[in-house]
C-alpha positions as CSV (number, residue, x, y, z in Angstrom):
1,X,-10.8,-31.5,2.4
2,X,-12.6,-30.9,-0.9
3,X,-14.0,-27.6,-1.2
4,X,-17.2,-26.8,-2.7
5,X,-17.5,-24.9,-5.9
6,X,-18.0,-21.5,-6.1
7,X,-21.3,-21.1,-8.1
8,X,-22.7,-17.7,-9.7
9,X,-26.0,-20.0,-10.7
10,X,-28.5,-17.7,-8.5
11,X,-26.7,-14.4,-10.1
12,X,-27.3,-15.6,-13.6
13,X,-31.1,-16.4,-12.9
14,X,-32.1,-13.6,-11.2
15,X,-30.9,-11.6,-14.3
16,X,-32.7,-14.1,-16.3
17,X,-35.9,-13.0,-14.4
18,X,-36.3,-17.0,-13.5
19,X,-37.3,-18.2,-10.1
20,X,-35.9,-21.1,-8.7
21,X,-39.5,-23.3,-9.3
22,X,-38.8,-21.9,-12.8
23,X,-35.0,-23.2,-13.9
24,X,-35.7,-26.0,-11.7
25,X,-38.3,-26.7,-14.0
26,X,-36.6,-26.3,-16.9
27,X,-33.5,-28.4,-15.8
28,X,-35.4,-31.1,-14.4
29,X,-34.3,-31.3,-10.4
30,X,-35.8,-30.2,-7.7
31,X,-36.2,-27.1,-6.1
32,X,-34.0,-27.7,-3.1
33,X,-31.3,-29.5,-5.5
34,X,-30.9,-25.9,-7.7
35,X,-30.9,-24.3,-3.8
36,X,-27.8,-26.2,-2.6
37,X,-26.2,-25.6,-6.1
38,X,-26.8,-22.0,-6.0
39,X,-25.3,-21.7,-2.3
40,X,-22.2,-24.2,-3.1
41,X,-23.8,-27.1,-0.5
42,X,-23.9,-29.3,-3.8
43,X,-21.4,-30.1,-6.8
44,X,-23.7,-30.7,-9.8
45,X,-23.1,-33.5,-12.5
46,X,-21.8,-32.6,-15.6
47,X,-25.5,-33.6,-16.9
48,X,-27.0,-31.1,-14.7
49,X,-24.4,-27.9,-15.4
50,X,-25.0,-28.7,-19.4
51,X,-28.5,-28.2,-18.5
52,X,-28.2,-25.1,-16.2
53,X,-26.0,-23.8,-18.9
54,X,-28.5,-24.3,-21.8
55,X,-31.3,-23.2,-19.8
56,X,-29.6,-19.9,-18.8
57,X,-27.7,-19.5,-22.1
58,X,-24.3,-19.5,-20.6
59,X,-20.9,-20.9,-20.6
60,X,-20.7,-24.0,-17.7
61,X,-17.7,-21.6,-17.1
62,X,-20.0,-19.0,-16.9
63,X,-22.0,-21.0,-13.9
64,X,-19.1,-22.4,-12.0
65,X,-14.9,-21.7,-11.3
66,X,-12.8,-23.9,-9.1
67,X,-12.2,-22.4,-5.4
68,X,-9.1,-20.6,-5.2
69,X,-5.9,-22.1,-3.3
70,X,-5.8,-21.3,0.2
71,X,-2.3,-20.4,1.8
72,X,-1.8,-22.0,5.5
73,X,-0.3,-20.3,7.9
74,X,0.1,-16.7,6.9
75,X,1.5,-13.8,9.0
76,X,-1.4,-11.3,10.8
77,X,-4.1,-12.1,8.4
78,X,-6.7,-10.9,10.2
79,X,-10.2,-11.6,11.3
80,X,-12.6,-13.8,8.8
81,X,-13.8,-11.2,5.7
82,X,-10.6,-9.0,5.8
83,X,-9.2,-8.0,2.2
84,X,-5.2,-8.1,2.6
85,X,-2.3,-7.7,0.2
86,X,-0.2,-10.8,0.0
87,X,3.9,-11.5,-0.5
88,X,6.2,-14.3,0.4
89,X,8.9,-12.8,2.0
90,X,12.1,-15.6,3.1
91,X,10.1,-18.7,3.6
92,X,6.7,-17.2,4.7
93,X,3.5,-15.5,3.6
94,X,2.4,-12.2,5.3
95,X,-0.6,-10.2,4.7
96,X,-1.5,-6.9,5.0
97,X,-5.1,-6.0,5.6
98,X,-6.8,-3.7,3.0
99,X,-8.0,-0.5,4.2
100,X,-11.7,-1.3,4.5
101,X,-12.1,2.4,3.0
102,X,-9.5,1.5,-0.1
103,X,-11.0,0.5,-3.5
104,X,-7.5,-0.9,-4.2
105,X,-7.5,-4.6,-5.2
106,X,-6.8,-7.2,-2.7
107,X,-5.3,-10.7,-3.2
108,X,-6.5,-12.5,-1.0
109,X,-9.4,-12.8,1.4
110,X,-9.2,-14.3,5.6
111,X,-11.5,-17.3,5.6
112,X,-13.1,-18.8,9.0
113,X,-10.3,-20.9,9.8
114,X,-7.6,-18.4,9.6
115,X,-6.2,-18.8,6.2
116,X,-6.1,-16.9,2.9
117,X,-7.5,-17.7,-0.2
118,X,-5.7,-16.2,-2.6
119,X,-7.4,-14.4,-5.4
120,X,-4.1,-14.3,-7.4
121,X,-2.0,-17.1,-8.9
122,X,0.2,-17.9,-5.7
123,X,3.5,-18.2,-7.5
124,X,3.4,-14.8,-9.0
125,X,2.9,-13.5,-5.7
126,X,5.3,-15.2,-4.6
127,X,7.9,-13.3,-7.3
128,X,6.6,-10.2,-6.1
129,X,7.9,-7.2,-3.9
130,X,6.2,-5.7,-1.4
131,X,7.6,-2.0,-1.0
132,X,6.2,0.0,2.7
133,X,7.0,3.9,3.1
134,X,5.3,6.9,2.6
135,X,6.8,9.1,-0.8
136,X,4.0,9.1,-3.4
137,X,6.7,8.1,-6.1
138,X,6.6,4.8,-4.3
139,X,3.3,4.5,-6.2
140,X,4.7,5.1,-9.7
141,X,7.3,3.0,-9.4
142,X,4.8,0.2,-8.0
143,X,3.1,0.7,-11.3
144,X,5.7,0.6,-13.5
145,X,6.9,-3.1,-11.9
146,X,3.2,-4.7,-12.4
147,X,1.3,-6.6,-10.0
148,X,2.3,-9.6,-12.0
149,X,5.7,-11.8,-11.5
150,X,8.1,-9.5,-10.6
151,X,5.7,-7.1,-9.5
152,X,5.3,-4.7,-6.3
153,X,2.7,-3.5,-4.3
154,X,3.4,0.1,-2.3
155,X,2.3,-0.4,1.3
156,X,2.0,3.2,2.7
157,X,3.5,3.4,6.1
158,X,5.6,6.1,8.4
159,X,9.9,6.2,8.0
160,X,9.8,3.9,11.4
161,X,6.6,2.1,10.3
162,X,8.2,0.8,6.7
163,X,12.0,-0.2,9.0
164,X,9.4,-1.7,11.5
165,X,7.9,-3.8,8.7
166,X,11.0,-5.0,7.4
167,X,12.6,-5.7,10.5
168,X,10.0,-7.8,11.1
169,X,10.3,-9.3,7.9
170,X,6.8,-8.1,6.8
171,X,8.2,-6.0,3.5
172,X,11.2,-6.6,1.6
173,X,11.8,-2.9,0.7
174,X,11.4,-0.2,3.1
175,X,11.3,3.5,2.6
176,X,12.8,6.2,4.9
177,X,13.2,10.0,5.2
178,X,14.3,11.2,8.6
179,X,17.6,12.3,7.7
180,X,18.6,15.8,6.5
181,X,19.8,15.9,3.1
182,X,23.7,17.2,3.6
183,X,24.4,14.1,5.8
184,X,24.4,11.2,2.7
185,X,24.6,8.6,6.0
186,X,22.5,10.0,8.5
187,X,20.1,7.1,8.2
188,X,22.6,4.4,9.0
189,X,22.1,4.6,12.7
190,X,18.9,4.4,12.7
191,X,18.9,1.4,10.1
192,X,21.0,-0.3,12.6
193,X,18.8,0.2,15.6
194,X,16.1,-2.0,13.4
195,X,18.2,-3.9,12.4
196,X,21.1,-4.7,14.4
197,X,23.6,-7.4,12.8
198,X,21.8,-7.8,9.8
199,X,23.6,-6.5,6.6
200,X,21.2,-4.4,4.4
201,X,21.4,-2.1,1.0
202,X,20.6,1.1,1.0
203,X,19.5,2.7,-2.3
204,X,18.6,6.1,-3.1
205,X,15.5,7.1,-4.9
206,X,14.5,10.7,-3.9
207,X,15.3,14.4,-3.0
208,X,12.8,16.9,-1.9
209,X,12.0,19.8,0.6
210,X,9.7,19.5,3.3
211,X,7.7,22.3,4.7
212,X,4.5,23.9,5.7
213,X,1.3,24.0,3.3
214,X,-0.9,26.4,3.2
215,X,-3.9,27.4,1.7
216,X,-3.4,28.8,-2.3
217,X,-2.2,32.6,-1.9
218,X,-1.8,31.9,1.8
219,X,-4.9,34.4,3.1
220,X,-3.6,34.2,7.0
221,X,-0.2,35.5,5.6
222,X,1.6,32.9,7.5
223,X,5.5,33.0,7.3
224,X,6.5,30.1,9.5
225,X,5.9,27.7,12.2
226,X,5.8,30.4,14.7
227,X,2.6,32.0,13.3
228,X,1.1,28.9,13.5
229,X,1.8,28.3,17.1
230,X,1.2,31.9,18.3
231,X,-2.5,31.7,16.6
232,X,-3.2,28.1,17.2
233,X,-3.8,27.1,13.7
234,X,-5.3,23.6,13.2
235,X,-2.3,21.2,11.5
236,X,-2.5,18.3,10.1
237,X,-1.1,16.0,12.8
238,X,0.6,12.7,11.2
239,X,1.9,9.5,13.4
240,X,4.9,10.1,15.3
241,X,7.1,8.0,13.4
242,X,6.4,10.1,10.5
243,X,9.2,12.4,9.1
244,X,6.8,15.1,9.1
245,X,6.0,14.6,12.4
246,X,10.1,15.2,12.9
247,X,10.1,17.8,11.5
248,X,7.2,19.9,13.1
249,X,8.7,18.9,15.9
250,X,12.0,20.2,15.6
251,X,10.7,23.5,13.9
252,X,8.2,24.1,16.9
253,X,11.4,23.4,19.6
254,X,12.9,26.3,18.2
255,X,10.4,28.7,19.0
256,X,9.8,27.8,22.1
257,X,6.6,25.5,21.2
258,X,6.2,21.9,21.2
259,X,3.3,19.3,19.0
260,X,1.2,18.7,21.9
261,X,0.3,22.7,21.6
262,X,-1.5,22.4,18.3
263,X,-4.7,20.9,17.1
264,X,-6.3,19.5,13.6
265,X,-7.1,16.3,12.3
266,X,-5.3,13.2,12.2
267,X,-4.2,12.0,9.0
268,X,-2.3,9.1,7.1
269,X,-0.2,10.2,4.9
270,X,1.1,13.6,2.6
271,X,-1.8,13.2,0.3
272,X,-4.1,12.8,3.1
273,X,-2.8,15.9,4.6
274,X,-2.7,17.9,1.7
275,X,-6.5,17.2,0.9
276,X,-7.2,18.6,5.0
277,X,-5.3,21.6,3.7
278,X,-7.6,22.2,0.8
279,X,-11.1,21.7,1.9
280,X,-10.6,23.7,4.8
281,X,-10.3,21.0,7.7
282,X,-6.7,21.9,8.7
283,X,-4.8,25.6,8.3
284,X,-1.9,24.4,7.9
285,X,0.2,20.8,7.4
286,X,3.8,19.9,7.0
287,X,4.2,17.8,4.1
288,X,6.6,17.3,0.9
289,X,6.8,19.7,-1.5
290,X,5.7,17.4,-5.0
291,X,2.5,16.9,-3.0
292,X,1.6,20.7,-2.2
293,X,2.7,21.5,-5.8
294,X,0.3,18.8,-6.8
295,X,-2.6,20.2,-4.7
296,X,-2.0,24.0,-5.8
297,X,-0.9,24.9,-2.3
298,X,1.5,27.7,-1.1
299,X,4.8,26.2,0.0
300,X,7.1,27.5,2.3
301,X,10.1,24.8,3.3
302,X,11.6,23.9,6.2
303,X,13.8,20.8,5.4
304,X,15.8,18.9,2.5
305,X,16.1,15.6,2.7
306,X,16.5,12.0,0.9
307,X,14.4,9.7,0.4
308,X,16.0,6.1,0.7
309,X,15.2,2.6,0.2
310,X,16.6,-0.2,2.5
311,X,16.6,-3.5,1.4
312,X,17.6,-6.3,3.8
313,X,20.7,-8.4,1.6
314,X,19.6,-12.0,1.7
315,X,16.2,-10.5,-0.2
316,X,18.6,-8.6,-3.0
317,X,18.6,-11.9,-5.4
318,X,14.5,-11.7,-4.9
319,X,13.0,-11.5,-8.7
320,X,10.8,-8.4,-7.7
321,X,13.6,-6.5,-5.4
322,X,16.3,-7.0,-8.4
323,X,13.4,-5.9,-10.8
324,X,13.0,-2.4,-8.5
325,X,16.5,-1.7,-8.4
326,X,16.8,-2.1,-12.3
327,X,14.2,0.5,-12.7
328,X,15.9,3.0,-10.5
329,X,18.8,3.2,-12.9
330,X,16.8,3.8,-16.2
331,X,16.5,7.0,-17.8
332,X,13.0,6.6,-18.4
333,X,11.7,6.4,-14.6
334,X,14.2,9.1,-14.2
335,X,12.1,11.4,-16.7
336,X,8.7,10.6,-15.4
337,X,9.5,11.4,-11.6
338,X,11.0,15.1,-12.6
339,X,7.7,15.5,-14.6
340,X,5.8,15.2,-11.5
341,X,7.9,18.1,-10.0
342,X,9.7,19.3,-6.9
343,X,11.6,15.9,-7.1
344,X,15.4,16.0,-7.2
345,X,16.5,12.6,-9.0
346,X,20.1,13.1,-8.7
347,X,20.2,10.0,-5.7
348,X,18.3,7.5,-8.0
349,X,19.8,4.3,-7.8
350,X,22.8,5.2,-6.1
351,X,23.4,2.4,-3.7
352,X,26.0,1.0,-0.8
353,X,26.0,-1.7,1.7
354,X,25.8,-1.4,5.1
355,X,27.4,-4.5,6.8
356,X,26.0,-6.4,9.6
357,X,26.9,-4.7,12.8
């Protein structure tokens, strides 16, 4: 089925201060012609866009575009309206919704039947990688690829949220930091509970310490996670899958407290947590060190760990994944993470293979 059009005729007259009597007028139909070309009812003739054109002073590009390809049959699109992020990933789309919050750009929107018209050229997002975890650097690096062939786009999700993703084939790059940084293969169980008898790489990118932040000069004097559970201090609470969530956890079991003691705000992310920190909405929040240098807030750790990537193997010949993995192993990526600070870089691009099990 043809589809109509889409016209920016109306948007150009109204800032032309015309009415529609007026360009009808002045084009020569009638006023309920110009209506169903303004709303995309009606295809003009090339006669009649040459005139619209003229009479608004315009390009006929200006007035009209060609509707953008719509892709059948994509994975969790969502409802009709819904902004999403696209990839092919094997022999399927996915999408994942925009938060409706986000002023990130989408590309692609749900139409009424259930498909997505893309907003992008399809076959460069179909070259691109779509990278889910939650370390901030994932955004820099994201950058550094482009959004074009080749490209990535960082999907921020939870340690079990990003091996969730790519176990369901969702991503094709997951990111994962629930492992304590002395153990270089702690992760590998948990890889294979995702993903049992598939055969993955699993590349590092990161190093960092994770702890408690505070507010700047730490006014309560707090000198652990015992002062926050003996004066109920409001934290931060992030998803249990998070690795900050871990690690609360595991610091509150040793004195005697558990999560379910303490309240504060939900939040998504270490950035998100960080901002509850500083205007005052939490006391307290466990999150990675970069990010509470970033924000100017006291820092006291609790944990160092590794930040990995885990890539499934049949998606390592992918354009965008073999892109990534270049970029980990140049010196100039290298230099820009340590310039953001707190990052140990030593792991970058240091990869093995994990076999199917």
């Amino acid at each position: 089925m043809n589809r109509p059009l889409h016209s920016f005729v109306g948007r150009k007259r109204a800032r032309a201060g015309l009415s529609l009597t007026d360009l009808a007028a002045r084009v020569g139909i009638s006023r309920q012609a110009l209506s169903a070309i303004e709303t995309g009812r009606s295809t003009p003739s090339t006669a009649v866009a040459l005139r619209l054109a003229a009479a608004l002073r315009c390009r006929v590009e200006e007035l009209f575009a060609l509707p953008s390809p719509v892709l059948p049959d994509v994975d969790g699109p969502g409802p009709p309206g819904t902004r999403v992020v696209l990839g092919r990933v094997g022999e399927r789309w996915v999408a994942h919704a925009v938060s409706a919050r986000s002023t990130e750009a989408a590309d692609g929107l749900v139409d009424e039947a259930g498909g997505v018209e893309a907003l992008q050229d399809p076959s460069l997002l179909a070259q691109r990688v779509l990278v889910a975890g939650c370390a901030p650097v994932l955004g820099a690096l994201a950058m550094h690829l482009g959004q074009g062939a080749g490209g990535a786009r960082w999907l921020q999700r939870t340690s079990t949220g990003a091996l969730r993703d790519l176990a369901q084939q969702r991503t094709h790059v997951a990111g994962l930091h629930l492992a304590p940084a002395h153990q270089p293969t702690a992760h590998d169980p948990l890889i294979r509970h995702h993903l049992p008898g598939v055969a993955v790489l699993v590349v590092g990118l990161v190093g960092w310490r994770e702890g408690l932040a505070l507010p700047a000069g730490n006014p309560a004097g707090v000198h652990g996670v015992a002062d926050v559970a003996e004066r109920g201090l409001r934290v931060a609470q992030r998803p249990a899958g998070a690795g900050a969530t871990q690690v609360l956890a595991r610091e509150l079991a040793a004195v005697g407290s558990n999560a379910s003691d303490l309240a504060g705000p939900a939040v998504a992310s270490h950035v998100d947590a960080a901002h509850a920190v500083l205007h005052g909405a939490a006391d307290a929040a466990v999150l990675v060190e970069p990010v509470a240098e970033a924000f100017g807030l006291c820092f006291l750790p609790l944990a160092e760990e590794h930040f990995e990537l885990v890539v499934r193997a049949e998606h390592a010949q992918h354009r965008g994944v073999q892109r990534l993995l270049d970029q980990l192993t140049t010196v100039r990526f290298a230099r820009e993470v340590s310039a953001m600070g707190a990052y140990d870089t030593a792991p970058m691009g240091q990869a093995r293979r994990l076999e199917a099990a």
